[in-house]
C-alpha positions in Angstrom: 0.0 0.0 0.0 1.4 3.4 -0.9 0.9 5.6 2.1 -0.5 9.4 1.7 1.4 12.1 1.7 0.6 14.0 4.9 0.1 17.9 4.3 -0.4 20.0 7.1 -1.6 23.6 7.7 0.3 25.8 9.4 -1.3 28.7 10.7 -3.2 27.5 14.4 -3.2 23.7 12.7 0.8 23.2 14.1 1.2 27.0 15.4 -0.1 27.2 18.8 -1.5 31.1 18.6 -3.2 31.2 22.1 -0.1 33.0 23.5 -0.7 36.1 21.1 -3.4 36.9 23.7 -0.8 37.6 26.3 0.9 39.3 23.6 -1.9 41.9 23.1 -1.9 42.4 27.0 1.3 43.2 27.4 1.0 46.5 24.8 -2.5 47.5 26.7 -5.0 45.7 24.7 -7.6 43.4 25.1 -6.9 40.2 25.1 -9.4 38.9 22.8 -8.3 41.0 20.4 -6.1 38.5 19.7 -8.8 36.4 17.5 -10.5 39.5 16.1 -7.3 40.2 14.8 -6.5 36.5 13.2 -10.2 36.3 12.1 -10.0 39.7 10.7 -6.2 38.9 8.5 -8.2 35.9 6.9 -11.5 37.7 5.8 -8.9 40.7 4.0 -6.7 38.0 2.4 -9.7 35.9 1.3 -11.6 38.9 -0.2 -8.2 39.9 -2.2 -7.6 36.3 -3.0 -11.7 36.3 -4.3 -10.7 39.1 -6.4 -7.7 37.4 -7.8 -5.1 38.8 -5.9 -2.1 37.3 -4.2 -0.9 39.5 -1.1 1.8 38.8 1.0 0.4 37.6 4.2 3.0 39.7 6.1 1.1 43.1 4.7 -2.3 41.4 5.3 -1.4 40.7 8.6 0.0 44.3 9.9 -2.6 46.2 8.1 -5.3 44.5 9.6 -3.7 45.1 12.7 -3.1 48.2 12.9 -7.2 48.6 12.0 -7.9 46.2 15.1 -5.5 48.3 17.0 -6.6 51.8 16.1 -9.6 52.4 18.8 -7.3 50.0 21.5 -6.2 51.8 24.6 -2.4 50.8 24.1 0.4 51.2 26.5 2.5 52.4 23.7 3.2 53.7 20.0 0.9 52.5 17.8 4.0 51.4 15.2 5.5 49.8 18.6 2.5 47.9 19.1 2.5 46.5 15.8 6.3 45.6 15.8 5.5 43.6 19.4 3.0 41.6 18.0 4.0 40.7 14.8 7.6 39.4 16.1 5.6 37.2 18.8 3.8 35.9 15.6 7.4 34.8 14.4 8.1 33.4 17.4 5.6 31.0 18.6 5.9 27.6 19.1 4.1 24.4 17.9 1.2 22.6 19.8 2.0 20.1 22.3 1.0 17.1 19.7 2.7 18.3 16.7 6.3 16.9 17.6 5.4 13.4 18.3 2.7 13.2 16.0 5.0 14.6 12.8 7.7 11.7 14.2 5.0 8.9 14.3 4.3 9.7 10.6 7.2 9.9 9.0 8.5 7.0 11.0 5.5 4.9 9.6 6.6 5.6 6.4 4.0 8.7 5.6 5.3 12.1 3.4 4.9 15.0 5.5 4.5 18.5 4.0 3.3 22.3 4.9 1.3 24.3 2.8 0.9 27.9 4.7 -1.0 31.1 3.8 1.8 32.6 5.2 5.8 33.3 4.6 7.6 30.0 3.8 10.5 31.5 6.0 7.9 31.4 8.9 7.2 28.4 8.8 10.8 27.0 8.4 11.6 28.6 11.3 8.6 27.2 13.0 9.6 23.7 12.4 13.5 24.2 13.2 12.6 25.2 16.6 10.1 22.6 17.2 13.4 19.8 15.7 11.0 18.7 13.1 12.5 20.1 10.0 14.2 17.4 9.2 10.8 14.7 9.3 9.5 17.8 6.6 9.9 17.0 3.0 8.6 19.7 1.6 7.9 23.7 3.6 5.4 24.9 1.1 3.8 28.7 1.0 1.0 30.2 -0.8 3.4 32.7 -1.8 4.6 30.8 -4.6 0.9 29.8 -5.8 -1.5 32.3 -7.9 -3.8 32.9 -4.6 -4.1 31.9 -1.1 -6.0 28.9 0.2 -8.9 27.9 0.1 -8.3 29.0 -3.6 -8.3 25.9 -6.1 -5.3 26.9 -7.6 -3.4 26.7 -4.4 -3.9 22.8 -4.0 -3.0 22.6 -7.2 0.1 24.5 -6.8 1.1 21.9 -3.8 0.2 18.9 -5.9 3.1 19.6 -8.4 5.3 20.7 -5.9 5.0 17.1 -4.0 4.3 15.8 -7.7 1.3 13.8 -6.2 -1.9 13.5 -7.6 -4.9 14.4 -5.3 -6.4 11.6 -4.1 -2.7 10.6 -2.7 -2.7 13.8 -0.4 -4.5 14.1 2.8 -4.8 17.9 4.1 -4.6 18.4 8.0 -6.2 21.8 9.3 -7.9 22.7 12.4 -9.9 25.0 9.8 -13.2 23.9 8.8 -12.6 26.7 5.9 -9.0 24.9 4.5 -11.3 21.1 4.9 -14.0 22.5 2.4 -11.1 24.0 -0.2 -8.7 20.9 0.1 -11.7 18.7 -0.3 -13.4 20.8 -3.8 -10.1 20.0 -5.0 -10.2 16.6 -4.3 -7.5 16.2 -2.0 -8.3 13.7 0.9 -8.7 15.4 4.6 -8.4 15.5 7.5 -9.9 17.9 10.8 -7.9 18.2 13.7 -10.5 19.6 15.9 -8.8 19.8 19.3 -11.4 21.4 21.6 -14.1 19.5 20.4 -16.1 22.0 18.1 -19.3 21.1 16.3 -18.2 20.8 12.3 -20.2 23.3 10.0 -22.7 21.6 8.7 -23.0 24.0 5.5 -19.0 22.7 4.4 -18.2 19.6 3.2 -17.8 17.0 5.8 -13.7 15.5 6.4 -12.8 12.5 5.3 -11.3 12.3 9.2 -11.6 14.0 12.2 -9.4 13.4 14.9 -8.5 15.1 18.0 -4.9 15.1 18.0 -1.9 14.9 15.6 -0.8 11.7 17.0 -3.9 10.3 16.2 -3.3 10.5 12.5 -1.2 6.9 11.3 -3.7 5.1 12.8 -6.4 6.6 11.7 -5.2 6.8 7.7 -3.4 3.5 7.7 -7.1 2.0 8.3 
C-alpha cells in the first residue's frame, strides 16, 4: 500500500496562537483582540484572493492590525505595538502534539509537507525550533501559488510541488474553511478539531476528524 502524503496547515493547525493573547496584553490591549485580529487577517486575504489577488500575508497581517489596534487603549506607539505583535507571531511555538505526531508519521513511512497562507520562511523557522525540520519533506507557502487557500489553484500549486496526484494527499487543518477547499479540490482530509467543536454543517464534511496529531497513522493507515 502506498501511504499518503501527509500535508499539514500551518497557521493555528501546528502554530499554537493562544499566547498572542498575552501578547496583546502586554502593549494595553484586550486580550481577545487576539482572534478578532487573526479572524479579521483571513477575511482581507480571502476577499483579495476572491478578487484574484495574491498578497503577502506579512502586509495582510500588519494592516489588519493596525485597524484592530486603532480604537485599543495601548500602553504604547501605535507602530511599537505592531512591531510587538508581529515578532511574537514569528516566534511561537508548535502545539503540544505536533512533535510526536509529525515523528510517528514519518516514522510509519507517511510524506509530510506544509502548505501555509503565510511566509515560507515562517514556517521553516517554525519547524527548526520545534526539531522537526528534518521529518518535513517539503515547507510549502502560498506565496509561490496564484492565490491563497482555500483557492483551487493553491492545491494545485502543492500537488506539483510534492508531484502527487490528489487523491494521494491528505490535508490536516484545524480550519473547517482549508477542509472545504482541500476537499473541492479533491485532495483527501483531515480535521484536527482539538477542543471538540461542532463541524459546520454547511461545508463539506472531512474524510477524518481526529483530535490530535498523533492520532493521525492510525487513523489513515485503516
Amino acid at each position: 500500500m502506498v501511504l499518503p502524503v501527509v500535508l499539514f496547515d500551518v497557521n493555528g493547525t501546528l502554530s499554537d496562537m493562544e499566547p498572542l493573547s498575552r501578547q496583546f496584553e502586554e502593549i494595553g490591549a484586550p486580550p481577545q483582540l487576539a482572534a478578532l485580529w487573526f479572524t479579521s487577517v483571513l477575511r482581507d486575504g480571502f476577499a483579495l484572493t476572491a478578487t484574484g489577488q495574491n498578497p503577502a500575508f506579512k502586509e495582510v497581517a500588519e494592516g489588519s492590525l493596525r485597524a484592530v489596534l486603532a480604537d485599543g487603549i495601548l500602553d504604547r506607539d501605535l507602530d511599537d505595538a505592531v512591531a510587538h505583535i508581529m515578532s511574537a507571531l514569528q516566534g511561537l511555538a508548535v502545539h503540544q502534539d505536533v512533535v510526536e505526531g509529525i515523528r510517528a508519521l514519518a516514522s510509519d513511512g507517511f510524506g509530510v509537507a506544509v502548505l501555509t497562507n503565510g511566509a515560507m520562511a515562517t514556517a521553516e523557522a517554525l519547524l527548526d525550533r520545534a526539531g522537526v525540520r528534518d521529518q518535513v519533506s517539503a515547507v510549502l507557502s502560498v506565496e509561490d501559488a496564484p492565490r491563497w487557500k482555500p483557492a483551487p489553484e493553491s492545491y494545485a500549486y502543492a500537488l506539483g510541488a510534492l508531484q502527487r496526484e490528489a487523491g494521494d494527499v491528505v490535508l490536516v487543518a484545524v480550519h473547517p474553511w482549508d477542509i472545504e477547499g482541500a476537499a473541492r479540490a479533491g485532495l483527501r482530509t483531515a480535521w484536527l478539531n482539538r477542543d471538540g467543536s461542532p463541524y459546520p454543517s454547511a461545508m463539506s464534511a472531512p474524510d477524518h476528524e481526529v483530535s490530535a496529531i498523533t492520532d493521525l497513522p492510525g487513523v489513515l493507515q485503516v
